[in-house]
ZAVO-362360 format. One record per residue (C-alpha): x, y, z; residue number from 1; residue in three letters; chain. Coordinates in nm, 3 decimals. Layout:
N
+---------+---------+---------+-----+------+-----+
!      c1 !      c2 !      c3 ! seq ! type ! mol !
+---------+---------+---------+-----+------+-----+
!       X !       Y !       Z ! NUM !  Ala !   A !
...
+---------+---------+---------+-----+------+-----+
END
This chain:
112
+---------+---------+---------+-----+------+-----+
!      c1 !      c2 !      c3 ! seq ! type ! mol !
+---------+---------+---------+-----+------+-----+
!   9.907 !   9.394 !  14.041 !   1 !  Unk !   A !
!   9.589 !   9.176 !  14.020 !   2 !  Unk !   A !
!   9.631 !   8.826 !  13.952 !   3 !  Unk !   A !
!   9.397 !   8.543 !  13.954 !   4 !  Unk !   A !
!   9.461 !   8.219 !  13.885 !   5 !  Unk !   A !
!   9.237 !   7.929 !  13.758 !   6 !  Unk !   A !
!   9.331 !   7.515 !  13.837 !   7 !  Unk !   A !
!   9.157 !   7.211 !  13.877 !   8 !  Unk !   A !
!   9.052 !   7.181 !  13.566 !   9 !  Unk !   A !
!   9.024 !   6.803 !  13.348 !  10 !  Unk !   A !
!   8.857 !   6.573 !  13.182 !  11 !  Unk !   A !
!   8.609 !   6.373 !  13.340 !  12 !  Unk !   A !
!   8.341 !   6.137 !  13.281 !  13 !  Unk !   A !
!   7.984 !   6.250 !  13.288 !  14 !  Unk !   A !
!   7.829 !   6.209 !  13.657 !  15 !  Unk !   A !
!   8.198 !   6.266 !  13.746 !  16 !  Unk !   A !
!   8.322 !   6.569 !  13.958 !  17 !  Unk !   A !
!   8.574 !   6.830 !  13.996 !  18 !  Unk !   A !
!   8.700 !   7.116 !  14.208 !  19 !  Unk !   A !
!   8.820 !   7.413 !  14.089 !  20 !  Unk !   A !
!   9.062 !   7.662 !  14.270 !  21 !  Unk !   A !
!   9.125 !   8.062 !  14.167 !  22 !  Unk !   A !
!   9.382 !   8.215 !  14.367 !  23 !  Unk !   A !
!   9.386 !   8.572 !  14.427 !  24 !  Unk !   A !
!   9.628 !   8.824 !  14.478 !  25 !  Unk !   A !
!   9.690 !   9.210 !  14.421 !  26 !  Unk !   A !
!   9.365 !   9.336 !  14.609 !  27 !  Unk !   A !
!   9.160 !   9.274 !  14.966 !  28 !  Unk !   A !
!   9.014 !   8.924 !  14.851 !  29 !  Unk !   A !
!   8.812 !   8.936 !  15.165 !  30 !  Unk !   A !
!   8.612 !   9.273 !  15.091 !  31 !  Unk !   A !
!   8.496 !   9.152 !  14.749 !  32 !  Unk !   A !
!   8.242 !   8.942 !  14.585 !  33 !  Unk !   A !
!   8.391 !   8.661 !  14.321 !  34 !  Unk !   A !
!   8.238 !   8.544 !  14.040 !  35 !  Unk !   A !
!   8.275 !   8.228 !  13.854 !  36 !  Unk !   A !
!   8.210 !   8.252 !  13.420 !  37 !  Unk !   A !
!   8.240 !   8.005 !  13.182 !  38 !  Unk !   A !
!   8.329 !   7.930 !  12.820 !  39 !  Unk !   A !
!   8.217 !   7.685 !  12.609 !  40 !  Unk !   A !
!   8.363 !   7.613 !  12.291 !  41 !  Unk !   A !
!   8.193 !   7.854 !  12.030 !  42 !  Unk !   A !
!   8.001 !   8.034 !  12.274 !  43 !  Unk !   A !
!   8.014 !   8.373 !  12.459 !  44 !  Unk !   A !
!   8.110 !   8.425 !  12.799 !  45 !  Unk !   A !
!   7.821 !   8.258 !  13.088 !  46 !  Unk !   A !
!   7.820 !   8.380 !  13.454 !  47 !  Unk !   A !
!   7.736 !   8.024 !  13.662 !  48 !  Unk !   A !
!   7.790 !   8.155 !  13.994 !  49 !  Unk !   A !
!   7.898 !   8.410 !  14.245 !  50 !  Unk !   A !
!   7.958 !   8.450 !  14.625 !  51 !  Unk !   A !
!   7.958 !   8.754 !  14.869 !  52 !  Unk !   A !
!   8.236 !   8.851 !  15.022 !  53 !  Unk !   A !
!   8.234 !   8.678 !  15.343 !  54 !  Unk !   A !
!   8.086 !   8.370 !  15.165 !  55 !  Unk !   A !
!   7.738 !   8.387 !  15.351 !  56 !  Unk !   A !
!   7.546 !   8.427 !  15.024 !  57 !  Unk !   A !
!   7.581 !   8.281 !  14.723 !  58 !  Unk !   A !
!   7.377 !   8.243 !  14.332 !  59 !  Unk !   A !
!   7.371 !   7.999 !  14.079 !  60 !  Unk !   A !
!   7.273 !   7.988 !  13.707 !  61 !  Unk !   A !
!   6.983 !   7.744 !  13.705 !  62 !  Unk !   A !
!   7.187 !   7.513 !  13.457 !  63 !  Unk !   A !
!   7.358 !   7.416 !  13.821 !  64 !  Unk !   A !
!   7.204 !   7.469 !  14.046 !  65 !  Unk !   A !
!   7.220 !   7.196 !  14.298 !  66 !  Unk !   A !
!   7.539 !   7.011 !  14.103 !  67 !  Unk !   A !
!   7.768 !   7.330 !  14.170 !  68 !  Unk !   A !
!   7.869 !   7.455 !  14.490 !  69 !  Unk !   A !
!   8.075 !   7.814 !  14.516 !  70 !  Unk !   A !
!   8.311 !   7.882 !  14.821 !  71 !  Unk !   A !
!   8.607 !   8.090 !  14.967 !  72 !  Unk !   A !
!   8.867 !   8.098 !  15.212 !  73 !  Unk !   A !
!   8.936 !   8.454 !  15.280 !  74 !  Unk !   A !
!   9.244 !   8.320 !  15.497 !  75 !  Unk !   A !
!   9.417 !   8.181 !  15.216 !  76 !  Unk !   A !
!   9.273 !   8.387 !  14.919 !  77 !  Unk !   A !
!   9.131 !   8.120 !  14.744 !  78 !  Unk !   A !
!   8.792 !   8.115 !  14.575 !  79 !  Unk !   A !
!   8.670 !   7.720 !  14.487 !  80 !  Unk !   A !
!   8.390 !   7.591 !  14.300 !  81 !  Unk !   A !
!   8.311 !   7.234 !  14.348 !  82 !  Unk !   A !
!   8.141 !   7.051 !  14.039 !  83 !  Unk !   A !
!   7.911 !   6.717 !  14.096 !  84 !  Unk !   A !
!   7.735 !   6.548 !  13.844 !  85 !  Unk !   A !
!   7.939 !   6.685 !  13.555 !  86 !  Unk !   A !
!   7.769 !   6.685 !  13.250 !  87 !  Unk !   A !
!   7.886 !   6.750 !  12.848 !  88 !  Unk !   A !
!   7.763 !   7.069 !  12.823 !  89 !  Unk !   A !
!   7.956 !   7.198 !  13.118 !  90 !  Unk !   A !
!   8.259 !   7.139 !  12.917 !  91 !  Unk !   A !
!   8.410 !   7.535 !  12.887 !  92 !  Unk !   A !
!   8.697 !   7.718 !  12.998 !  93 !  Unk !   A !
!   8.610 !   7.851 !  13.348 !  94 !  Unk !   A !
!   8.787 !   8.185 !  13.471 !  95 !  Unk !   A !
!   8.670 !   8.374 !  13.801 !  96 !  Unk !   A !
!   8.619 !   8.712 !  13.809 !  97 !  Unk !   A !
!   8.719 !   9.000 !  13.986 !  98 !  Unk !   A !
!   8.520 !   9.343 !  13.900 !  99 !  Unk !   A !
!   8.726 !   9.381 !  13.574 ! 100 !  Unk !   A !
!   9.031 !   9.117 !  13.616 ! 101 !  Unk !   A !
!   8.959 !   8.789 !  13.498 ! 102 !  Unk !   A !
!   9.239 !   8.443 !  13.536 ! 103 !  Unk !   A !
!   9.369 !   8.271 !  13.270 ! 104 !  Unk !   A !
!   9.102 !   7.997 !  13.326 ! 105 !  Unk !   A !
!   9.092 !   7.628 !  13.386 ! 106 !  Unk !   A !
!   8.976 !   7.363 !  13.119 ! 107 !  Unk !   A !
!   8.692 !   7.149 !  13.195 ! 108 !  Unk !   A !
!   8.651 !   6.871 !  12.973 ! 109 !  Unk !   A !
!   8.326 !   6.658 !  13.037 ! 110 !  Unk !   A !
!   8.355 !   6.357 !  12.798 ! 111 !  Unk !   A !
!   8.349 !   5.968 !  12.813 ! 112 !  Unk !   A !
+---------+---------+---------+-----+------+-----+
END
């Protein structure tokens, strides 16, 4: 079955960073588009980014645009998304998506 799994997740200090990992299993990760979405506490769900499937294009929400940065390794079946000057208001749960699946997610905690 599918399974995707969210970590890297924290608390960090604004300006600080993160990287988050979702490892995939269950389908052809390489033939597929990923998608990271986000929840922030009391609010709906937010796409923030997605990739193609060979990891040649990507697309950003403009909220971070040039902070974020999405990637994959179709070798290992990993899809990443590394986080740079973290801010409060990126503080969510953030899952990655598959067409329908969706992980467990990862906390991020932005807070001093």
């Amino acid at each position: 079955q599918v399974q995707l799994v969210e970590s890297g997740g924290g608390l960090v200090q604004p300006g600080g960073s993160l990287r988050l990992s979702c490892a995939a299993s269950g389908f052809t990760f390489k033939q597929y588009p990923m998608t990271w979405v986000r929840q922030a506490p009391g609010k709906g769900l937010e796409w923030i980014s997605s990739i193609d499937s060979i990891g040649t294009s990507t697309s950003y929400v403009d909220s971070v645009k040039g902070r974020f940065t999405v990637s994959r390794d179709n070798a290992k079946n990993e899809l990443y998304l590394q986080m740079n000057r973290l801010k409060p208001e990126d503080t969510a749960v953030y899952y990655c998506d598959w067409l329908s699946a969706r992980g467990q997610g990862t906390q991020v905690t932005v807070s001093s």
